[in-house]
N, C-alpha and C positions, 0 to 999 in steps of 0.2 A: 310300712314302707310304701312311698308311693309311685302311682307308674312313669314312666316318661311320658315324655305333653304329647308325645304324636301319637301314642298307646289312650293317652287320654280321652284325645280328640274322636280316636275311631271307637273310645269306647261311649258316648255322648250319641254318636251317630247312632249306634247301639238302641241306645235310648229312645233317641228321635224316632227312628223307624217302628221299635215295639209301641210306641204312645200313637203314630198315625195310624199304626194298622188296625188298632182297636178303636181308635175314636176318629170318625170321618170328619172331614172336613174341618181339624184341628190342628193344622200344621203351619197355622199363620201363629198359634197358642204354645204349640210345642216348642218353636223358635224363640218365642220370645220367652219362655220358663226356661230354656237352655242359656239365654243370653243372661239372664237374671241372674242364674247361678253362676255361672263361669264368672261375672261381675263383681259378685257376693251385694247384690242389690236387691232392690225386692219390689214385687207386682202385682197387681190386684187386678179381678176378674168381676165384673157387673154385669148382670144380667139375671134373669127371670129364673126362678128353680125348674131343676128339671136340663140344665144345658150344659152337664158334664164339667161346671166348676168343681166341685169338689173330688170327683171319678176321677179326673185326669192330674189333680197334685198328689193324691194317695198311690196313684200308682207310678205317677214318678220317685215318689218317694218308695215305694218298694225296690227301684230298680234304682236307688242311690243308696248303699250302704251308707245311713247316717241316723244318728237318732233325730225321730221324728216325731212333732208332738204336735197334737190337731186337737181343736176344740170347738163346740158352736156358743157363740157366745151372743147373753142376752142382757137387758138391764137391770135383772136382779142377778147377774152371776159376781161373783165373790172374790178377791184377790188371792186366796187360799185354793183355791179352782184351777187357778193359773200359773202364782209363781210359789205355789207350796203351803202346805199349812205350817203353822207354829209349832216350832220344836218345845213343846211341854217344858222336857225336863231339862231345854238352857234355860228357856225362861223363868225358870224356876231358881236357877243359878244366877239372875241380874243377868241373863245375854235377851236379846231380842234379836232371831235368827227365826230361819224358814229350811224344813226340809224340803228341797227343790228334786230328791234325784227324780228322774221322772218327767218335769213338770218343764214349761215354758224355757226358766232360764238355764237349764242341760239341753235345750233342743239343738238341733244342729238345722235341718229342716224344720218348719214350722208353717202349721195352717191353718188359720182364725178365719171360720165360719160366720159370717154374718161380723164381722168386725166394727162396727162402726155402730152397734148399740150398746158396745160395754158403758159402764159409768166412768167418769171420769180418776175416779181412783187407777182404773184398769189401765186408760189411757195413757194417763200420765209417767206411769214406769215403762211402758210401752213403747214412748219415747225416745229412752234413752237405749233401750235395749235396739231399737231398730237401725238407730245411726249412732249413739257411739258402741253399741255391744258392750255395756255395761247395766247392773242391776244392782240399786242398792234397796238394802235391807238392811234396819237399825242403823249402826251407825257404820257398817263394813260397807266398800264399791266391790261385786263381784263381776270379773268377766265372763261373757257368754261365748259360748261356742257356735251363735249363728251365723250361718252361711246365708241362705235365704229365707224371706218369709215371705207367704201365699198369703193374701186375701181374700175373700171373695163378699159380695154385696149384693143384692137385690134390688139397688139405687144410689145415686152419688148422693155423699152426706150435701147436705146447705145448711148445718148448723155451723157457726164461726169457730166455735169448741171443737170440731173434727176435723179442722182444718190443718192443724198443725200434724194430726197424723196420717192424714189422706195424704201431705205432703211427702211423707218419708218413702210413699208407693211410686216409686219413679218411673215405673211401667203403669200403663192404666189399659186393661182391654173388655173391650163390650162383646161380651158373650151372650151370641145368638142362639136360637133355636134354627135348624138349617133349611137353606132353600128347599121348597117342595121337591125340585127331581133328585137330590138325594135321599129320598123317602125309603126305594127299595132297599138300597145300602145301607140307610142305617140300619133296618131291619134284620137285616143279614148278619151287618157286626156286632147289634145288638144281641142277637142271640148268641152269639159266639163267646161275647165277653161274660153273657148270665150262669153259660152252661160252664164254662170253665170258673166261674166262683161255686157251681152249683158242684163238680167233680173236686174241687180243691185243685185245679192247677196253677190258675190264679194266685194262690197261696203258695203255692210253689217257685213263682218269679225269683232268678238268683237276678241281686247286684251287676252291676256292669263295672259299678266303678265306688270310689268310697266317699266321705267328704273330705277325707284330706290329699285326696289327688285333687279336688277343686279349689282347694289352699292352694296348693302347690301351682298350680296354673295361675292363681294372684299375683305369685311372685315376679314371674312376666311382665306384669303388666307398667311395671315403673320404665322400664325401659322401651314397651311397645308405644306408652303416650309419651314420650318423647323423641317417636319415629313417627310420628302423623306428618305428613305434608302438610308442606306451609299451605299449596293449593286447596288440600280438602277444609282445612280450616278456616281459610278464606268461605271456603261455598259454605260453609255451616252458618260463620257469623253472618251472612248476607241470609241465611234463612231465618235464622233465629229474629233479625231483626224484620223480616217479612211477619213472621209468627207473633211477635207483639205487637206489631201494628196493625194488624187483625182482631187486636182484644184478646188474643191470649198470652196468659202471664205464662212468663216463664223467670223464676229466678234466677239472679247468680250463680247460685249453689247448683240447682237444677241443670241448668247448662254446662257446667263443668262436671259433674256428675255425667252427664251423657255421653262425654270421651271415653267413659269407661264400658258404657253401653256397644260404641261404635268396634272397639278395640276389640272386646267379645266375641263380636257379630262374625270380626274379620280371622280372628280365631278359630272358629267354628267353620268356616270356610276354609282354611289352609292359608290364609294372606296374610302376609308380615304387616299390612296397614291395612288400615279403613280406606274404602272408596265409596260414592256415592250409595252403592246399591244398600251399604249400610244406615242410610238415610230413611228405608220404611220405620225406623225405630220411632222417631218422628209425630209421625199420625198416631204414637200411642202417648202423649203428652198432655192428652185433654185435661182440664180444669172441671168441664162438664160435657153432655153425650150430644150438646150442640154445636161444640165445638170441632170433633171427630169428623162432620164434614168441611169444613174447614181446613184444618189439617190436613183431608184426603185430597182439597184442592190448590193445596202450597205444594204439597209433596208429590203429588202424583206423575207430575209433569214431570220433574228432576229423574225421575225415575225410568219413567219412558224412555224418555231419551237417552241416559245411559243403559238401556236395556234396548236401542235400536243400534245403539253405538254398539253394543258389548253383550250381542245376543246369546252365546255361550256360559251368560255371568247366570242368564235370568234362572231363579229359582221355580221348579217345578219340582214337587216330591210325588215319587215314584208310588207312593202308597197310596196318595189321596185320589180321588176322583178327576182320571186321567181322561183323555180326550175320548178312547173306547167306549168308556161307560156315559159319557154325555153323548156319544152317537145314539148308544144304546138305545139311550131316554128319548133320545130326537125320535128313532126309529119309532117305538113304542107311542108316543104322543101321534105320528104321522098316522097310523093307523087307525087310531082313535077319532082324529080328525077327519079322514077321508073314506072312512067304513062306512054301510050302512047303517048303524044305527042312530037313532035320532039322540041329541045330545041338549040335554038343558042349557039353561043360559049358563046357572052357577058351574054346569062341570066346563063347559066352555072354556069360561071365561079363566077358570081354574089352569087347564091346559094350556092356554096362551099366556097368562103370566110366570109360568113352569118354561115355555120357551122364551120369554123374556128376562129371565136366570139365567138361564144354559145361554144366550148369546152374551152374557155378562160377564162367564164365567172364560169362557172361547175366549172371549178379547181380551182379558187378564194374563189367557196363554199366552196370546201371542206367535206360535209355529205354526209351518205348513199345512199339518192336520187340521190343527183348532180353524182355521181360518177357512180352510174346506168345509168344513163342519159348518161355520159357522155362515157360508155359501147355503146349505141346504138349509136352513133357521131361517134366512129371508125368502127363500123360496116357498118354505111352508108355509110363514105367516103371509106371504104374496096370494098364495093360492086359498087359503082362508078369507083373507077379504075379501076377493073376487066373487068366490064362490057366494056370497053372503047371507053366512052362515052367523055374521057376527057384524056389527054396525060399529065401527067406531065412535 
């Protein structure tokens, strides 16, 4: 039985908060693998190993009672790998069937390591299972019970053969390795997260919620896109048409597809509609990772501005690296800078692009603090060049 949607929703938050706590500076990541699911849409993560793609769907997936099946998958892996090996003894009978339990098409969760170097055998059932949730074997169409599927890559495909299933990723995000003054923090969480897999409490994470209270939240959703303002979908299509004339494609399908995105967004929020602020979804649209500044400079502005309009809207999480601990680091660098010890070029130059993040990050805040804060960041770097200590 499933919970009520507002049991839902605070059970999500649940979610959210346990996934920040552990992984710093992942709560632009966590929102958007919460939006995905709630959507029943699916997202892919690129970037460099090593930047907690894979750390952070495995344990969102412990903290979503669903079956969940993850794989790393290479150009010699095998359709039998994936969606089951051949059941011997139909086959033996004239059937041509696959034992699945287990395997890709029972997953409810799902998450394809390195996805975009399977061979096209792989691919191609792939496709159907990601947008219609279906899977055929011999001559039966089986339905799937996915909700989401997690990607993750090491680089955007540019083979034309990948294109059809990079498409089905309607979230795309570029997973970084994190600015230098989150250094200490991650270190901190880092250990926290090793020693609780090392004691087994990790293992111990209960569910928050199941996959079929995320069904259940779908069923909303017919009536939520048919309460969009005519207003917000007016500003959409005037984006959307900014967004292709820019060079980047977006299809039909694509764009209708992202009302469901929006609708999510405003769910997880408490709001019976989408408004702008659901518009960061946006900048995760790319085609490719040169496009993502682009995107950050159609959308960023929309956003502003209703975030000066509607400062109570703007999102800060409580978990992630708040204004304190960038004082912190300001403090820490200040010392370093104006101590006496003599300081090379490289560590220098190290600590001024450390305070060239942290003002980046202050002005993303946005509130009275950050902005104080972000008072004493010009003050230091004022008093570094003067001092000259450092030559522009």
């Amino acid at each position: 039985m499933s919970l009520p949607q507002n049991q839902v929703v605070q059970r999500l938050s649940n979610v959210a908060r346990a996934l920040e706590s552990t992984f710093l500076g992942k709560s632009e990541t966590v929102r958007l693998m919460l939006v995905a699911a709630v959507a029943g849409e699916h997202m892919l993560l690129v970037g460099p190993p090593g930047t907690a793609k894979s750390a952070i769907v495995r344990m969102f997936a412990k903290l979503v009672d669903a079956r969940y099946f993850e794989y790393l998958l290479t150009r010699f892996t095998e359709p039998n790998e994936i969606f089951g090996p051949i059941d011997i003894q139909a086959f033996r009978s004239g059937s041509y069937q696959r034992r699945m339990e287990g395997m890709l098409p029972t997953g409810e969760i799902v998450f394809l390591d390195e996805v975009f170097k399977a061979n096209s055998a792989i691919l191609n059932s792939l496709l159907s299972v990601l947008n219609e949730r279906v899977y055929t074997v011999g001559g039966s169409v089986v339905k799937v019970p996915l909700v989401s599927a997690f990607g993750a890559s090491n680089e955007v495909p540019n083979d034309d053969d990948l294109m059809a299933v990079f498409d089905r990723f309607l979230i795309r995000l570029k997973s970084d390795n994190l600015d230098s003054y989150h250094f200490q923090d991650l270190l901190v969480r880092g250990l926290a997260h090793e020693a609780a897999k090392i004691t087994g409490e990790y293992d111990r994470l209960q569910p928050q919620l199941s996959a079929n209270d995320l069904r259940t939240l779908h069923l909303s959703f017919g009536d939520r896109m048919r309460r969009i303002p005519e207003q917000f979908l007016a500003q959409y299509k005037g984006l959307i048409f900014q967004i292709r004339a820019e060079g980047v494609s977006v299809s039909d399908r694509r764009a209708v597809k992202m009302l469901k995105l929006f609708c999510a967004s405003s769910l997880l929020d408490g709001r019976a509609t989408p408004d702008p602020s659901d518009f960061f979804l946006l900048k995760h649209i790319w085609n490719n990772l040169d496009q993502s500044e682009i995107l950050d400079g159609i959308v960023g502005p929309v956003l502003e501005q209703w975030y000066r309009e509607h400062p109570e809207a703007r999102r800060v999480s409580a978990t992630d690296v708040g204004v304190d601990a960038l004082i912190a680091e300001i403090n820490r660098i200040r010392d370093l800078l104006t101590g006496d010890r003599p300081l090379s070029d490289i560590q220098l130059f190290s600590q001024l692009k450390a305070l060239q993040e942290i003002k980046a990050a202050l002005q993303a805040i946005g509130t009275k603090p950050s902005q104080d804060a972000l008072a004493r960041v010009d003050q230091l770097l004022g008093h570094v060049y003067q001092s000259g200590k450092f030559s522009q």
